[in-house]
Structures are given as C-alpha cells and as structure tokens.
N, C-alpha and C positions, 0 to 999 in steps of 0.2 A: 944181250939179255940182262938188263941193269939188276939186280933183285937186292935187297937189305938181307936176305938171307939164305938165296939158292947162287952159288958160283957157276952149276954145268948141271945142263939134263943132258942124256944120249940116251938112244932107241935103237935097241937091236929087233929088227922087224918078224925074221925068220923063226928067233925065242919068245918075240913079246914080252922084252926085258927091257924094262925102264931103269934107268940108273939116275940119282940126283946125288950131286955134289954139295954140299953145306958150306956155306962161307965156315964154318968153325972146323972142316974139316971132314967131316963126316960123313960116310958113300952108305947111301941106302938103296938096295936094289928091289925091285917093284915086278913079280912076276905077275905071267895071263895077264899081261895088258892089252887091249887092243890098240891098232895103230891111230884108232879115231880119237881114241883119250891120251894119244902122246900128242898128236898134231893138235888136241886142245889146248893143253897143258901148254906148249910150246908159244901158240898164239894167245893164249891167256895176257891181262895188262899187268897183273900180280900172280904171278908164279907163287907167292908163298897163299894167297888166299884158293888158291883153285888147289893148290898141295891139301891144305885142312881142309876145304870145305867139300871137296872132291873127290880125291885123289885119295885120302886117307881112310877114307869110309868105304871106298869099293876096295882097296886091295891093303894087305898087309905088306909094309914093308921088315924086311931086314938088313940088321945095320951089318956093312960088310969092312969096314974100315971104319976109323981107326978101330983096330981087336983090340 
C-alpha cells in the first residue's frame, strides 16, 4: 500500500473501526464505518485522495496517538 502519506489502514469488522496510520505518525480512528467503505478505501489507487474526498466527509475522525 505505497502512499506519500497514509503508512497502515486496519478494520476492525465487528466495531466498524477504521484506524489510519499517518506516515508523520499520527493514528486516527474512524468509527460506524461500514465494511464497504473500508474495502473501498483499501482498493482505492490514492488512499490519501479517497481519505479527503471521501472518507473525511462521511465520518469524523479522532486523532488517537500521538496524545
């Protein structure tokens, strides 16, 4: 999963918790996700344009690291 600035997405299925990993460090968790917008997101060719233009708009994240 190459990105200029996403390191790690994981999906926890059973919470519908999206977690992205920031190449700068920074874990922002994504709840009430469905699994259809994580397996988007995943097969997405730009993970950082599907994150804004997507991803950002349906769900609030909060940033869970670095505190």
């Amino acid at each position: 999963m190459p990105s200029s600035v996403i390191a790690h997405i994981s999906y926890q299925a059973e919470k519908e918790a999206l977690t992205v990993v920031f190449n700068s460090g920074e874990v922002y968790l994504y709840e009430k996700v469905p699994e259809k917008i994580y397996k988007e997101f995943n097969a997405a060719v730009s993970k950082g344009k599907y994150l804004n233009h997507k991803l950002k708009k349906l769900f609030t994240g909060k940033k869970i690291a670095p505190l």
